[in-house]
N, C-alpha and C positions, 0 to 999 in steps of 0.2 A: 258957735260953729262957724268955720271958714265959707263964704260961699267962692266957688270959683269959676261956675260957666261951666261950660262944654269942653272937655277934657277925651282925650281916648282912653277908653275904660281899660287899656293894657299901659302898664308903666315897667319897662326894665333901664334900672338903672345900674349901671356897673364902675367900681373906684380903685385903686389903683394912681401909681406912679408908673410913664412912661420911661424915666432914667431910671429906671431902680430894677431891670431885668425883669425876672418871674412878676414883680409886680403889676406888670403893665398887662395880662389878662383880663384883669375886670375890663377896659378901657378896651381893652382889642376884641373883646368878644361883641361888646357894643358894637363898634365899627365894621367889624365882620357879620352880626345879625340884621346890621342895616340892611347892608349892601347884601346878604342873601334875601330876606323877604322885598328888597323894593318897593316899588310901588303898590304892591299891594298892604302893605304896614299904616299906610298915609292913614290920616283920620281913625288908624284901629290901635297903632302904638306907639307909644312915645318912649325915648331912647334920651337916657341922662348919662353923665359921666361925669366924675367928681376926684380928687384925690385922696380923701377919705368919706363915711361916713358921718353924719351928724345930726346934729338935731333937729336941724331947721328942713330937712328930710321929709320930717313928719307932715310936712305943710303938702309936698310932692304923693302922700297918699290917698287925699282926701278925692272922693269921684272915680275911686279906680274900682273894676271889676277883677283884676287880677293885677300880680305885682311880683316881677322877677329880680332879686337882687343878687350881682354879680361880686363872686372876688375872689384873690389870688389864696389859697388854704397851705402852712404846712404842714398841719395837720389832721387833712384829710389822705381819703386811699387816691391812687390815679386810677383814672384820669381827671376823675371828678366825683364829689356826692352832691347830692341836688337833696334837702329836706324840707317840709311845711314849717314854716316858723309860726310860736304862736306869743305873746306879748310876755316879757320876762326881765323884772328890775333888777340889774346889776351892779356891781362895781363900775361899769361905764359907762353909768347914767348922769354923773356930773362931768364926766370929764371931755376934753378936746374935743376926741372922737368916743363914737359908741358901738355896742354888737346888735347884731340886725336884730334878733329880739326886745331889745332896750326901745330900739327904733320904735315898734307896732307898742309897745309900752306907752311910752312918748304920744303917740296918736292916741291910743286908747284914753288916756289920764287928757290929751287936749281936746279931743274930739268929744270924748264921751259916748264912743261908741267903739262895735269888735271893727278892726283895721279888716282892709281887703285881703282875703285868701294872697295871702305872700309864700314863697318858694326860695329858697335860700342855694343857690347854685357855685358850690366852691371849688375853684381849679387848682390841680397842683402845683405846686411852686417850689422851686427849692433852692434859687439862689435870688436877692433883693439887693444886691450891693449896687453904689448911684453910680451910675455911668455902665452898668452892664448889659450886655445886649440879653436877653431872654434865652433860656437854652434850649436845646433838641427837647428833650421832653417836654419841658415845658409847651412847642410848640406844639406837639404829637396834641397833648393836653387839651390844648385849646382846641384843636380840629374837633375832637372827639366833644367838646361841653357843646360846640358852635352846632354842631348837627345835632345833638338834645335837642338846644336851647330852640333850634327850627322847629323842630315839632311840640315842643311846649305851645309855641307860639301859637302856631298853626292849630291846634287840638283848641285854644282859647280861641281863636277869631272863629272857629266855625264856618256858618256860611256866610259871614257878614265878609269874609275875600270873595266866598265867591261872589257874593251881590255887588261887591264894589267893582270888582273886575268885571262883573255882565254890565253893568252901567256904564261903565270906561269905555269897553268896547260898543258897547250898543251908541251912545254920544259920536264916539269916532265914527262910525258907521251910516250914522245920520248926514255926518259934513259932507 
């Protein structure tokens, strides 16, 4: 078993290509869940971003208490489905890249134990050609996963925001 230290027990990672139009969701939605929890995220969530999925992934679950994985679908409804994943070996368990259940597969068969409660959060997408800019919907899309995806967060940190923010403030407040 991997040992890795003190990790923040929330991991969203989201993949995507930023040339490739609709693709670049997974990736934007990261950047945009940043920059909406701020400071409060620090020490409670870690924020990854990748081009595809893969396997060395499964090393990025190990310590986690929750785990949100982001990406572009065109075969989901819009705006978005968000489903529990649970560990399931596929056809694209040898290859390149793999499907987010293969993933927790992968950790379950390395680890040797059940992976973190993982959430499979898919955006709509309907055009990926390289050099396109992302379309209207698509952005509509995103607005709509981004404010989920706050409250996901937020339903997972609990009061550990609010302890870290009464601590923040209470420190400044001292000076």
């Amino acid at each position: 078993m991997l040992a890795t230290g003190t990790r923040p027990p929330i991991l969203v990672l989201g993949w995507g290509n930023l040339s490739r139009g609709d693709d670049a969701l997974g990736p934007l939605l990261i950047a945009g869940l940043h920059k909406a929890l701020g400071d409060a995220a620090h020490g409670l969530v870690e924020f990854q971003e990748d081009f595809q999925l893969q396997i060395e992934h499964a090393v990025d679950l190990v310590d986690r208490q929750h785990v949100l994985l982001v990406d572009a679908s065109v075969s989901c409804i819009a705006p978005f489905e968000a489903r529990t994943l649970l560990p399931l070996r596929d056809a694209s368990y040898t290859s390149h890249a793999l499907s987010p259940d293969t993933l927790l597969q992968v950790f379950l068969d390395f680890q040797g134990a059940a992976p973190p409660p993982t959430t499979l959060l898919a955006i709509r997408g309907e055009s990926f050609e390289l050099g396109a800019s992302m379309g209207d919907a698509a952005s509509r899309n995103l607005q709509q996963a981004l404010e989920w995806a706050v409250l996901w967060v937020q339903e997972r940190q609990g009061d550990r925001v609010n302890l870290a923010t009464t601590r923040a403030s209470s420190s400044s407040n001292t000076n």
